[in-house]
N, C-alpha and C positions, 0 to 999 in steps of 0.2 A: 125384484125377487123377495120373498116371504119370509122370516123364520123356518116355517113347515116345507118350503121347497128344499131352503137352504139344507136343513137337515134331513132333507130325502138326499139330497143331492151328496152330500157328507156320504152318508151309507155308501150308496152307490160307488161311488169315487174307492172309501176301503173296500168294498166286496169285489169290484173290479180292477184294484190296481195296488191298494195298499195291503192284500192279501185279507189283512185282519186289522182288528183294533188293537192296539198297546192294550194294557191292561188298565185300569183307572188310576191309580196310583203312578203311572210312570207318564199317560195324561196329563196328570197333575201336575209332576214335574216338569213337563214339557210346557205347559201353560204357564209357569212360574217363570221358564228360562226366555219363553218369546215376551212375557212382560217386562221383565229384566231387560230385554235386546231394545225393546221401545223406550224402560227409562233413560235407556244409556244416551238414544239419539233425543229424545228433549233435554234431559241435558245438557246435552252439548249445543241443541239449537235454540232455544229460548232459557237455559240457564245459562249460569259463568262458567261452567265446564267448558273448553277447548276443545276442537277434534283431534283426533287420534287419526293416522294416516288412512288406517285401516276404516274409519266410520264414516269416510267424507261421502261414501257411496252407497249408505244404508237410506232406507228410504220408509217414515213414520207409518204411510199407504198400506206397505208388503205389510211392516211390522204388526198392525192391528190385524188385516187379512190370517197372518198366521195365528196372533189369538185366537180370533172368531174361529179358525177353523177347529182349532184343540178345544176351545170351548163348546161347541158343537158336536166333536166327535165325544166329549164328556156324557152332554147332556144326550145324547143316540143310547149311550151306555150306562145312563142310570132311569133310563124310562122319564126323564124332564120335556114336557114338551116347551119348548123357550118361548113359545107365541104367548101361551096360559101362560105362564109361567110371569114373563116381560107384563102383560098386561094387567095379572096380582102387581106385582110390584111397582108399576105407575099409580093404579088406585090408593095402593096402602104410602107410598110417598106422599100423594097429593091430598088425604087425610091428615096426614102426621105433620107437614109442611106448611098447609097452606095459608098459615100466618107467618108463621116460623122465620123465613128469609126475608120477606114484605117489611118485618120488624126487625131487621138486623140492622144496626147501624152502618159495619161494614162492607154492605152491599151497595149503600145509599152514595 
């Protein structure tokens, strides 16, 4: 799947089922809270944090799926196309970069 389908498919999915879009602002919020849901489970699985009864069954997979989808219904809702958009942002990384890391020492 594409960016462009992905967010054809987004649309689709709110005009069909999710009634409507949230507003942006509460998007927003919702994209802060399913990032939040994902630090909570690297934490506990690749840091010192413990599990919590309730987190033995959250799964990193769902948690980025619901990012990308908020992220997505964002970019639906502010005219972002994320393909253009993702592929600016590779170029201008890999201008800004591409000594940058290759000379870090702690990378080496």
């Amino acid at each position: 799947m594409t960016l462009e389908q992905a967010q054809k498919d987004v649309d689709q999915w709110i005009k069909e089922i999710g009634v409507r879009y949230f507003n942006e602002l509460t998007n927003t919020a919702l994209l802060m809270e399913e990032v939040g849901e994902l630090a909570r489970i690297m934490a506990r699985k690749y840091g010192e944090q413990s599990y919590k009864e309730s987190d033995k069954d959250m799964n990193p997979a769902d948690e980025m799926a619901d990012i990308l989808f908020v992220l997505i219904c964002l970019a639906n809702q502010t005219n972002v196309n994320l393909t253009d958009a993702f592929k600016k942002n590779m170029i201008k990384k890999s201008e800004r970069d591409k000594t940058r890391h290759k000379s870090n020492p702690k990378l080496i």
